[in-house]
C-alpha positions as CSV (number, residue, x, y, z in Angstrom):
1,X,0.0,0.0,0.0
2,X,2.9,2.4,0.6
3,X,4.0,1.9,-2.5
4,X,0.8,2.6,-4.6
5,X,0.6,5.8,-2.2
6,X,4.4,6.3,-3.6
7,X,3.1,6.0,-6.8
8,X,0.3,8.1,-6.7
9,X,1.9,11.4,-5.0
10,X,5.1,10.8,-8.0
11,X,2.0,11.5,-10.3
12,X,0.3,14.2,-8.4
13,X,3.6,15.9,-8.8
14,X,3.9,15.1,-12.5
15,X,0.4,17.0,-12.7
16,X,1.6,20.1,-10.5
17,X,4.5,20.1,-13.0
18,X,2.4,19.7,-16.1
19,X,-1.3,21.6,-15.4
20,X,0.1,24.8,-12.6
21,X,3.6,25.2,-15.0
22,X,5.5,23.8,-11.7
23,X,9.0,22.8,-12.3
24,X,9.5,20.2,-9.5
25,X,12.6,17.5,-9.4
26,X,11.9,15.5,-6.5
27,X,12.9,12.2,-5.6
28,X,11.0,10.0,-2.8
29,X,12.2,7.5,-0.4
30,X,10.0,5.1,1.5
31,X,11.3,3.8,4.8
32,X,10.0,1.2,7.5
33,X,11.4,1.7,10.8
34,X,13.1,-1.5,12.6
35,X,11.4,-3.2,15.6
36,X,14.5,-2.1,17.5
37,X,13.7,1.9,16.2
38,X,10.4,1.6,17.1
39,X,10.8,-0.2,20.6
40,X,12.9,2.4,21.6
41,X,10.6,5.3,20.7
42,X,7.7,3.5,22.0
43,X,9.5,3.0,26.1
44,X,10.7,6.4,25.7
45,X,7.3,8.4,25.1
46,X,5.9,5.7,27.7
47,X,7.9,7.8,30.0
48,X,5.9,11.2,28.9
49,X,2.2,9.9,28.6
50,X,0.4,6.9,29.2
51,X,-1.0,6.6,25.8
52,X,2.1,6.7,23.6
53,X,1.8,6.3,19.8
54,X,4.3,5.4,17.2
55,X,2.7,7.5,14.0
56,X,5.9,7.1,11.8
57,X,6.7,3.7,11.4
58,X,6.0,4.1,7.4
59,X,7.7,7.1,6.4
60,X,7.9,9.0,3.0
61,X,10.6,11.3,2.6
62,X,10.5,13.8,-0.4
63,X,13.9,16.0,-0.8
64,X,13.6,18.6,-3.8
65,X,16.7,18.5,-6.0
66,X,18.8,21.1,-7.6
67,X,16.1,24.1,-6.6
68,X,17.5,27.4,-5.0
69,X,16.1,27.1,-1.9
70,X,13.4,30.0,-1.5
71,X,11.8,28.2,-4.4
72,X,12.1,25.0,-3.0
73,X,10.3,26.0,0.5
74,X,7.2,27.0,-1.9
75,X,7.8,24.0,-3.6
76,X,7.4,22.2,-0.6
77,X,4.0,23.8,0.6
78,X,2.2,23.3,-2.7
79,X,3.4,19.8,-2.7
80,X,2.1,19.6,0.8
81,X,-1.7,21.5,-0.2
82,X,-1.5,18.6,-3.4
83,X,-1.0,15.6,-1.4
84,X,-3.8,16.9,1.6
85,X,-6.1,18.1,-0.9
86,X,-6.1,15.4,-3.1
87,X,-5.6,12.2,-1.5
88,X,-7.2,13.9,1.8
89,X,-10.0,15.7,0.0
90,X,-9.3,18.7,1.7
91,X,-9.7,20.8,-1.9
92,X,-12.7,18.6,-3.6
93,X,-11.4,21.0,-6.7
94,X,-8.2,20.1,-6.6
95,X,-8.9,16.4,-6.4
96,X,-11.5,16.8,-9.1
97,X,-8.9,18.3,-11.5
98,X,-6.4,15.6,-10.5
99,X,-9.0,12.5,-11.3
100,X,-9.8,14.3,-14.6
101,X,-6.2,14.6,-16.0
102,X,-5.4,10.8,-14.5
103,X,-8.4,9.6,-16.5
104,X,-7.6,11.7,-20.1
105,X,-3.8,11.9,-20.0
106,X,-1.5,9.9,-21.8
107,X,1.1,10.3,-19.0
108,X,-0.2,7.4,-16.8
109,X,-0.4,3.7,-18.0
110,X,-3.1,1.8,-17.6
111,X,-1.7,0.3,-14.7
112,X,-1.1,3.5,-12.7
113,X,-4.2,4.7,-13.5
114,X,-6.0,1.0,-11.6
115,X,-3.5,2.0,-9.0
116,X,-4.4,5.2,-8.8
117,X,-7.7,4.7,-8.2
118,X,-7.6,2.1,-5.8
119,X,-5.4,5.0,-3.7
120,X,-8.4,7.8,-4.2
121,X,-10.7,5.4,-2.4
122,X,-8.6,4.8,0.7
123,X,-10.2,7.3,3.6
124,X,-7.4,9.6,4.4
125,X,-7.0,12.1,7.2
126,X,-4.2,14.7,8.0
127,X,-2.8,14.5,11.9
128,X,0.2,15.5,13.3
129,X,1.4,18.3,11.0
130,X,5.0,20.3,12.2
131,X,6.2,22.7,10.5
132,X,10.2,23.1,11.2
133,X,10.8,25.3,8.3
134,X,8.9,28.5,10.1
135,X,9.7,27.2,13.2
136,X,13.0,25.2,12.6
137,X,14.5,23.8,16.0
138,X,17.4,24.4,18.2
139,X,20.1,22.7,15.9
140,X,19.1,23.9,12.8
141,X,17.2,21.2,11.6
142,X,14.6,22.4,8.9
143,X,11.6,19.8,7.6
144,X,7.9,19.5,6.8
145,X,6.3,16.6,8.3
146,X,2.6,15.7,8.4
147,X,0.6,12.3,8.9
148,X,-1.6,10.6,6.5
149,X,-3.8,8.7,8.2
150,X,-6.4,5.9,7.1
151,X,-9.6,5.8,9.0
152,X,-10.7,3.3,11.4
153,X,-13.4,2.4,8.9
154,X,-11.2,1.9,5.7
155,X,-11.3,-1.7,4.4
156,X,-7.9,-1.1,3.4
157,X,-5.4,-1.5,7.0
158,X,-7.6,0.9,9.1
159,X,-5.7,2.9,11.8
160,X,-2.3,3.0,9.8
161,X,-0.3,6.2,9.4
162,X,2.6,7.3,7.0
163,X,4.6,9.9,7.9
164,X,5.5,12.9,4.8
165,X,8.9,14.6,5.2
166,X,9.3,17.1,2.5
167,X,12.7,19.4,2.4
168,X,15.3,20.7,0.2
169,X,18.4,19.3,-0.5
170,X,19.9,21.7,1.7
171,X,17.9,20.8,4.4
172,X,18.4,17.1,3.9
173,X,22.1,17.6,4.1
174,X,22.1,19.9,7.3
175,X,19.5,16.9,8.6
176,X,22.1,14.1,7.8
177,X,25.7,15.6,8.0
178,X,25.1,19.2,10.1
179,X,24.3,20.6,13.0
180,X,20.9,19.0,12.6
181,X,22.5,15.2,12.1
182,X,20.2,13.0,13.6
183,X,23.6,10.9,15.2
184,X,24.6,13.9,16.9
185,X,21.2,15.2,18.4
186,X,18.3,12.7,18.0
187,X,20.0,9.7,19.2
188,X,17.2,8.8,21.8
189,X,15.3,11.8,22.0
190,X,11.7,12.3,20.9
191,X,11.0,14.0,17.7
192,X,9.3,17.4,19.6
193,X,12.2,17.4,22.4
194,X,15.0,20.4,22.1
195,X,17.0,19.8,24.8
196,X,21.5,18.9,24.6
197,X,22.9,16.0,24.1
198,X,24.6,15.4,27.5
199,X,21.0,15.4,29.6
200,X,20.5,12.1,27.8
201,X,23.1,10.4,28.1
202,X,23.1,7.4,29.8
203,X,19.3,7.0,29.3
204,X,18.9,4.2,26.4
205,X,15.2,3.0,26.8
206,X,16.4,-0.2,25.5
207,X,19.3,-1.0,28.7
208,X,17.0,0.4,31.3
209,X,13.9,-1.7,30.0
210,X,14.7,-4.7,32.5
211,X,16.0,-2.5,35.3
């Protein structure tokens, strides 16, 4: 199912590029996080609330290539209003449009277009949306991240979520090799925390679970 999702945002940005005269070079990765990754997160929001979540298990991270990077931040919010508008039907117009060129263009195979489809009629709803390009955090890191989320009701695996990460390529360096490196700050902290490195360490959910 993440990959039909994949496949449907790559051609909901083909139609930005094509029908709003967008000139967008992405290129998306899909992750899973390991049991290990998610155990960890899981015992140390357990710590914070009762009732912790893990919301980004499936991840889709889109990073905007070879875009000078004012552009690329609007690229990044008119991806963002695509994706919620369409697969989300938060803009019925929008959507409407989309469906329209999917069904008349010669663009999308036959295949895509069944896969497509079968995408449109999955429920979605949008939870959990940060914005750390306005509001970037301590160490510099800079990202867009919102949840997809398929309703309880969906026939198609109710109750999952997948995590959107859209930045530039500058950001996605800073984010993997900078200040913002997730090895230097994030190594056990939650996503939302912005506090140093050395009030953590020592405090690996994973050796203190037996304790």
């Amino acid at each position: 199912t993440v990959t039909y999702i994949t496949i449907t945002i790559m051609h909901i940005i083909k139609w930005l590029n094509i029908s709003k005269q967008a000139n967008i070079d992405i290129i998306l990765h899909g992750r899973r996080k390991s049991l290990e990754s998610d155990l960890t997160k899981l015992l140390r929001k357990s710590n914070q609330t009762l009732s912790a979540k893990i919301k980004d298990r499936f991840g889709l991270r889109g990073i905007l290539l070879n875009i000078p990077e004012e552009r690329a931040v609007e690229y990044i919010y008119l991806i963002e209003d695509a994706i919620t508008g369409i697969l989300a039907a938060k803009n019925r117009k929008m959507r409407k449009e989309f469906i329209d060129w999917v069904n008349t263009t010669n663009y999308v195979t036959t295949i895509n277009k069944t896969v497509i489809d079968a995408v449109l009629k999955i429920p979605f709803d949008v939870d959990g949306r940060k914005d750390y390009i306005k509001k970037q955090k301590s160490n510099g890191y800079k990202s867009l991240h919102f949840i997809l989320t398929i309703e309880p009701y969906s026939d198609v695996i109710p109750g999952s979520h997948l995590e959107v990460q859209l930045r530039s390529k500058k950001m996605d360096n800073d984010a993997n090799h900078g200040t913002a490196s997730h090895d230097q700050y994030k190594q056990y902290l939650d996503d939302d925390l912005d506090c140093p490195d050395d009030s953590i360490q020592g405090n690996n959910p994973l050796l203190n679970v037996f304790v």
